[in-house]
Structure formats: structure tokens, C-alpha cells
N, C-alpha and C positions, 0 to 999 in steps of 0.2 A: 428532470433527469439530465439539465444541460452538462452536467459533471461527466455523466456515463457516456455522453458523448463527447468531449471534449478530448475522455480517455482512451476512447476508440482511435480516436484522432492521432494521439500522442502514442499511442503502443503500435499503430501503423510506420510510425516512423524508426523501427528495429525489426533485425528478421523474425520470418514467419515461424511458429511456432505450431506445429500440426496437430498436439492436441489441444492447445487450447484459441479460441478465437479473440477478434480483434474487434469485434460491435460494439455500436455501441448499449443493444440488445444484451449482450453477454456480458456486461458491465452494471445492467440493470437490476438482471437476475442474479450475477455474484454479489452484488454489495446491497441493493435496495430491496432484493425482493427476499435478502436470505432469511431462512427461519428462526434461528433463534431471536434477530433484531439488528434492524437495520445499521452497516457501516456507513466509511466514507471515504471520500477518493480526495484526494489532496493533492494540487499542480502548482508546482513553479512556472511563473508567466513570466515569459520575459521576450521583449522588441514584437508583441502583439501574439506571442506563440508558445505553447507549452514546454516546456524544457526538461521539466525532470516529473516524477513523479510515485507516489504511494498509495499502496489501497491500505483501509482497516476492514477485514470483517471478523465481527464475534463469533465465537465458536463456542460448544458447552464441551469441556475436558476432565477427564477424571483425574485428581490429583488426592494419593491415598484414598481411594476408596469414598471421595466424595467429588459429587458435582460442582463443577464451580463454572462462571464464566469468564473467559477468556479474549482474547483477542490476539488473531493472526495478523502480520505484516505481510504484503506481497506487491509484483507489480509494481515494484521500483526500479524504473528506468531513466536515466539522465543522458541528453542528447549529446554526441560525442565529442562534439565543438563545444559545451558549456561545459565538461568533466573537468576536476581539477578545481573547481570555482566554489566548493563546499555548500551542492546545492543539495547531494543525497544527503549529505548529511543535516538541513537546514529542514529538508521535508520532511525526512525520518522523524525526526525532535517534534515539528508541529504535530505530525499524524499520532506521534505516539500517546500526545498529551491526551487526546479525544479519548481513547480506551478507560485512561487512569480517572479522566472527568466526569465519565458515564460506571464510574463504580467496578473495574477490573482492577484489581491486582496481578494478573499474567498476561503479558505480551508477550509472542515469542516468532519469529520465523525461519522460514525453512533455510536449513543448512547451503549459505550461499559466500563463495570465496570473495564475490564482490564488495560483499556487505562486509567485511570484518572489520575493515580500518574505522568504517561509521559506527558499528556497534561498539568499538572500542571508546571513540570518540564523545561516544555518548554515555560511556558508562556502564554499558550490559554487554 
């Protein structure tokens, strides 16, 4: 679980967030221990230190009246000094492939102004 700590790490370095935590515990049990099947946490390293970064985890969604699996994006954060350097959008692309490679057809996440220019970027 060196990932879920690493993320701990890296999401300590942006303000606090009162409902959700910054462990690397809390990172364990969102991505590794989640039920339908385990995600993954995705970090730009860069001069010995995490810089930006992506969570996946799967979710089961109903789309039409049927189950299917899915996968959320979240918890991408790019450190203020490396912004501009098309790092959210470098991590977004890796972490996304991992969903499509493990058999989802739906990615989707939460309504974020940050994220637009990436998801453009990207395609979706």
C-alpha cells in the first residue's frame, strides 16, 4: 500500500478538506479495500516528490435499467508550482487507460471547473 501512502503524503500538501481525510488509512480503504474491486492511485514524481495526481475507483452504476461497471476519477491534485506543465492532464490519460484495460466502458467524474480544460484535452 506504499501508493496509499505516498497519497496521504501528496493530498497533505493542499488545504484541508473537513469531510474527507488525508491518511494514508483513508486511501487504503477508498481505493484498495473498495467492494466492488480494487482501484488505483496514480502520482507524477517529479525532483524526488509527488507533484500531481489521480485516484480510479470502480463503482457498479445503473445505466438503463442495467448494472454495469464503471469507474470514478477523483483526487486529482497538481502541486501549484508544477501547474501549467500538463501534468493533470498526463495523469488523467494514464489513470484513465487502467478502467478501459480492466473491461469498463464508463469513466466519469464529479462535476469539477478544474478539470474541464483536461477533459477537453482528452477527448471526453
Amino acid at each position: 500500500m506504499d501508493k496509499a501512502r505516498l497519497m496521504g503524503i501528496h493530498r497533505a500538501q493542499f488545504p484541508a478538506n473537513s469531510i474527507r481525510s488525508i491518511s494514508q488509512e483513508y486511501y487504503e480503504w477508498k481505493v484498495y479495500k473498495n467492494p466492488v474491486m480494487a482501484g488505483d492511485i496514480f502520482l507524477e514524481m517529479k525532483d524526488g516528490r509527488s507533484v500531481g495526481s489521480a485516484v480510479i475507483m470502480p463503482r457498479k452504476v445503473a445505466v438503463l435499467d442495467e448494472i454495469t461497471l464503471a469507474s470514478e476519477t477523483a483526487d486529482t491534485f497538481t502541486v501549484p508550482e508544477y501547474r501549467g506543465q500538463g501534468i493533470n492532464t498526463k495523469i488523467h490519460g494514464v489513470a484513465i487507460d487502467w478502467p478501459i484495460s480492466n473491461g469498463m466502458c464508463l469513466v466519469y467524474g464529479p462535476p469539477n471547473k478544474a478539470n474541464y480544460g483536461t477533459h477537453i484535452r482528452l477527448g471526453y
